[in-house]
C-alpha positions as CSV (number, residue, x, y, z in Angstrom):
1,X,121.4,103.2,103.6
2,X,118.3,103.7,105.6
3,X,115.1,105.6,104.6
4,X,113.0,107.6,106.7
5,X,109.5,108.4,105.9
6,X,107.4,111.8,107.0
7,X,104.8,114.0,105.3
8,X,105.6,116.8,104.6
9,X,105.1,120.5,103.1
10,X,106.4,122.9,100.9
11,X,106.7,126.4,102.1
12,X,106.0,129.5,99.9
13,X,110.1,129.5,99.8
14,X,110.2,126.5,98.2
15,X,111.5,124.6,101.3
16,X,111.1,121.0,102.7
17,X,111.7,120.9,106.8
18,X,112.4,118.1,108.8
19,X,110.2,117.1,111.3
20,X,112.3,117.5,114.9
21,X,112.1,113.8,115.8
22,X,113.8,112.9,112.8
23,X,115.8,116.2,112.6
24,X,117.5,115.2,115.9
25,X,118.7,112.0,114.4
26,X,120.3,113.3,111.1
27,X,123.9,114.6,112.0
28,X,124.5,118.7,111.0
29,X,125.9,118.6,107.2
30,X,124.9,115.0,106.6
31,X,124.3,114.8,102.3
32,X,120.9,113.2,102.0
33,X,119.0,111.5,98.9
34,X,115.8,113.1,98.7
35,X,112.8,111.6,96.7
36,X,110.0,113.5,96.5
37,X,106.7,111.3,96.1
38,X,103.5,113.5,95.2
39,X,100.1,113.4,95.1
40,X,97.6,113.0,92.1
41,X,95.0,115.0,93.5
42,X,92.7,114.4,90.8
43,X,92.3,110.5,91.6
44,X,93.1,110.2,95.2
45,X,91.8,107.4,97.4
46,X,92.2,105.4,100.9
47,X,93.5,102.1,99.0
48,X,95.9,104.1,96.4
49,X,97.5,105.5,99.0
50,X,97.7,102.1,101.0
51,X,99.1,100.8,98.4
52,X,101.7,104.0,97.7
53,X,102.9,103.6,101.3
54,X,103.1,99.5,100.7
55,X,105.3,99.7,97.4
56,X,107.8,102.5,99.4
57,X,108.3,100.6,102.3
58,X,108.8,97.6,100.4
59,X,111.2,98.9,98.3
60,X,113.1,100.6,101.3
61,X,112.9,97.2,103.6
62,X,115.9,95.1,103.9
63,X,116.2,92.0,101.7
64,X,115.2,88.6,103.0
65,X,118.0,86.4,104.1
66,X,116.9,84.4,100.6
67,X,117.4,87.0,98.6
68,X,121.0,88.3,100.4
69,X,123.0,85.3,98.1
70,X,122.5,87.6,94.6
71,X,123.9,90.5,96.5
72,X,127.2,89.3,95.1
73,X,126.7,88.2,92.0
């Protein structure tokens, strides 16, 4: 599995597009995982959302090579 990260809106429809550089990438009638990660608007700062993006990609990121011998227990 990969993940892909992008900002993004909603339209007044309710809809979530995908930017064209990664559209272009995603095969026609591919079935995605979406997770939606939103904003707390009424504490909002530089480092929160450092540390937002750090925990995602993190949790996204491929396991070390240490870590790879409890895939199978």
């Amino acid at each position: 599995m990969r993940a892909i990260e992008f900002p993004a809106k909603v339209s007044e429809d309710g809809k979530i597009s995908l930017p064209e550089e990664i559209a272009c990438e995603v095969p026609h009638d591919t079935e995605l995982r979406v997770m939606n990660l939103l904003k707390d608007y009424d504490d909002i700062n530089e480092e929160d959302e450092a540390w937002d993006r750090l925990s995602v990609e993190g949790f996204f990121s491929d396991d070390s090579e240490l870590d790879k011998k409890y895939d199978n227990l």
